[in-house]
N, C-alpha and C positions, 0 to 999 in steps of 0.2 A: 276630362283630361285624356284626349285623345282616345277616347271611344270607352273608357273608364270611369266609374264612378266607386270612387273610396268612402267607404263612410264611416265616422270616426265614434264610438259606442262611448269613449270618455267623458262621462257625464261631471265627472268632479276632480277637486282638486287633490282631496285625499285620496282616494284609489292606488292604490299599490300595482295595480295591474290593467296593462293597457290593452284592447284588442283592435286590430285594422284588420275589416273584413274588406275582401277586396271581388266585385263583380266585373267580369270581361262580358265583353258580345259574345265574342268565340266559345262557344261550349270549354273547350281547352286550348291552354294557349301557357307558353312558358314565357316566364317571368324574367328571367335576368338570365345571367353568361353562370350564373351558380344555380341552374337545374330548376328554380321554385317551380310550379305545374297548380294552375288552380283550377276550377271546373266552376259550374253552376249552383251545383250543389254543393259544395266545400272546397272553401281554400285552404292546402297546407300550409302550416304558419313554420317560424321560427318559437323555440320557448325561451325565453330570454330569463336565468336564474341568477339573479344579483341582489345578497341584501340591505345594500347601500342605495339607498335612494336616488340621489342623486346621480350617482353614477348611471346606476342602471337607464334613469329617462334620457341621460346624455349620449347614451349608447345607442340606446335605440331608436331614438332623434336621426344620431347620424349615418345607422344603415339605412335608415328608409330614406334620410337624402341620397345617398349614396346608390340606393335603389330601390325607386319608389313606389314600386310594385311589391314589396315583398309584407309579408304577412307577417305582423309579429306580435306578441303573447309576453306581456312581464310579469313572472313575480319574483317576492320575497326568498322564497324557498317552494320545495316540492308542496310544501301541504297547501300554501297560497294555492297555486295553480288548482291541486286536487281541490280546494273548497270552491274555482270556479267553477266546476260541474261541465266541463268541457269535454264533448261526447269525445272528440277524435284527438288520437295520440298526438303529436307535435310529428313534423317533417323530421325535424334536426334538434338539437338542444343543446344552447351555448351557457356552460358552468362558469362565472363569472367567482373568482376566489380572491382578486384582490391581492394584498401583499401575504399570504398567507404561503404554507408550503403545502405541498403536495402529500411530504412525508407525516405535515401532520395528520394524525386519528381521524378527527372531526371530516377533515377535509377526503382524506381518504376511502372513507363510509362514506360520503354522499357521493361520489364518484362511483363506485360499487353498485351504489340503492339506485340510482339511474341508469347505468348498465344493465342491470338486471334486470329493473321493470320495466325499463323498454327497449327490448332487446332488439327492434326493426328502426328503433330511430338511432341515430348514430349521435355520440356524446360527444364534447368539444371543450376543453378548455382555456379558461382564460386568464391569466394570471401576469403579475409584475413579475416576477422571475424570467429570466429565459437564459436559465441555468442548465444545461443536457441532462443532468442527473435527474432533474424534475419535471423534465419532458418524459424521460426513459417510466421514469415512474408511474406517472398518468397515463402511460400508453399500458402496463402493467397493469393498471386497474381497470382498464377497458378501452379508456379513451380514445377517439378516430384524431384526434387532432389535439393543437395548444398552441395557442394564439396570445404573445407577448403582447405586453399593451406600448413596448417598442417596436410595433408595426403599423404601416397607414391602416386606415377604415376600409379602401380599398381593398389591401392585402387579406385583412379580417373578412372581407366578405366574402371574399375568393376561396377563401380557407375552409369555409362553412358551405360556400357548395361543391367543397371537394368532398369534404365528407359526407356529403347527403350523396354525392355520387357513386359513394364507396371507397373512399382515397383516403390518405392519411396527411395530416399536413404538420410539418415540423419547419422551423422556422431556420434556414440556411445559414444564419447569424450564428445561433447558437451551437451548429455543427462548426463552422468556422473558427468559435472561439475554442473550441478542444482538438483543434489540428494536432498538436504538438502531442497529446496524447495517443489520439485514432493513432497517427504515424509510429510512435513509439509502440503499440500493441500491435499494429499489424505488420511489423517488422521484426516481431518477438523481443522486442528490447522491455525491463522495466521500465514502467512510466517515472518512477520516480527518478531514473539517472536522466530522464530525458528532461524534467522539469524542474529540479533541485539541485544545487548544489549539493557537493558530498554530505555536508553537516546536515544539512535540509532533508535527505534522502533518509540518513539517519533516526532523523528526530521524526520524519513523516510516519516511517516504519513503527518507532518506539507507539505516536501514536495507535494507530493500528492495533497494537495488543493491548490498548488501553492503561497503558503505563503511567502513572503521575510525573508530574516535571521534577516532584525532587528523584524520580528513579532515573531519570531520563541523567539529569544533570551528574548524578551519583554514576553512570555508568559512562557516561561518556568523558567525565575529567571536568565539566563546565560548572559554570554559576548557574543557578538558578534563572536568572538573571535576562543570560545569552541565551538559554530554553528558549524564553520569554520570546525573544527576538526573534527566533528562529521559525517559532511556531505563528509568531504574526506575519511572519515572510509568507509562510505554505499557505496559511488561509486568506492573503491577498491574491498567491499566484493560483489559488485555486476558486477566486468569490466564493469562500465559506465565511460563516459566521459564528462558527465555534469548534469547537474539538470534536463533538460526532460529528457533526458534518462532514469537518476533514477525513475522517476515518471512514466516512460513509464514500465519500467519493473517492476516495484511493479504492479500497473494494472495489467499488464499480466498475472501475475503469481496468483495472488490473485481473478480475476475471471477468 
């Protein structure tokens, strides 16, 4: 394959973990428009961390079409890979987290425990959200990048060799979709006159100090009822999925 010879070490069907060792002529020679760099002695791989099976071969099927040179390493979780016995750290390392949040525990210690133990390779994540607040968070806990799984494979792989570059990569979507706040803070306006109605503004705030609906409703003169209403308004106009949330992204946004 044009002066290449890939050889594919997957011997079975249960394997958790894939490896594509890749040999050039050229002592060294770069691999794609995203930095890879491989030598005679060792190619630097991609670590690909997904514990969804399927998912995970379906991903990494379609960078290596997408770029067929590139070296890549799947497992389950950190300790798969650690029981591979793989002398050389990973180039890059793409956290695959699924519908999951960032905010959550679990998710946010493994994001942490890859940072820290390997502090020269740069961390990436990957997740169905592409929510700012859950970008802003991941970059918080170390991460060079976050890669929605509402972007092409193309986009993803570009993404992955920004961060082995050094770069960070955030997805323009999801700045896009928080216009109306960015503008309303960096104009010193609150966000909530800029995205709520008065009632809405109200009730967002009540959130925020963690208030119950019947204080809410008790203070403002309303039913119960209209709360209801009010508060399924805020957490449409904001894609949350429940009252910390909401509270969590008002915060954010607002300092």
């Amino acid at each position: 394959m044009n002066g290449q010879q890939i050889t594919n070490e997957n011997t079975g069907i249960a394997r958790t973990t894939r490896l594509i060792s890749l040999k050039a002529r050229d002592p060294v020679r770069s691999l794609s428009s995203a930095n890879f760099v491989t030598t005679e002695e060792h190619a630097e791989y991609l670590l690909l961390i997904d514990s969804r099976a399927l998912d995970r071969e379906c991903l990494s099927r379609s960078l290596r079409e997408y770029q067929p040179a590139l070296n890549i390493i799947s497992a389950n979780s950190l300790e798969d890979w650690q029981n591979q016995h793989i002398q050389h750290d990973p180039a890059v390392i793409l956290l695959m987290i699924g519908g999951k949040k960032i905010t959550d525990a679990d998710v946010g210690q493994a994001i942490a425990k890859l940072t820290e133990k390997f502090k020269s390779s740069p961390v990436v994540v990957g997740a169905e959200s592409d929510e700012l607040s859950q970008i802003l968070k991941a970059l918080e806990y170390g991460a060079r990048g976050y890669i929605p799984t509402t972007v092409s494979i193309g986009v993803a792989a570009e993404a992955i060799g920004l961060a082995q570059a050094g770069g960070i990569f955030i997805p323009a979507s999801s700045i896009l979709a928080a216009r109306h706040v960015i503008s309303a803070v960096s104009n010193g306006m609150n966000c909530t006159d800029e995205l709520f109605t008065p009632r809405e503004a109200v009730v967002a705030e009540a959130l925020l100090r963690g208030k119950a609906n019947k204080i809410i409703a008790y203070e403002m003169k309303l039913c119960e009822s209209t709360v209801k209403v009010h508060i399924r308004n805020i957490m449409k106009k904001l894609n949350a999925t429940n009252r910390t949330e909401v509270a969590y992204k008002i915060r954010d946004f607002m300092h």
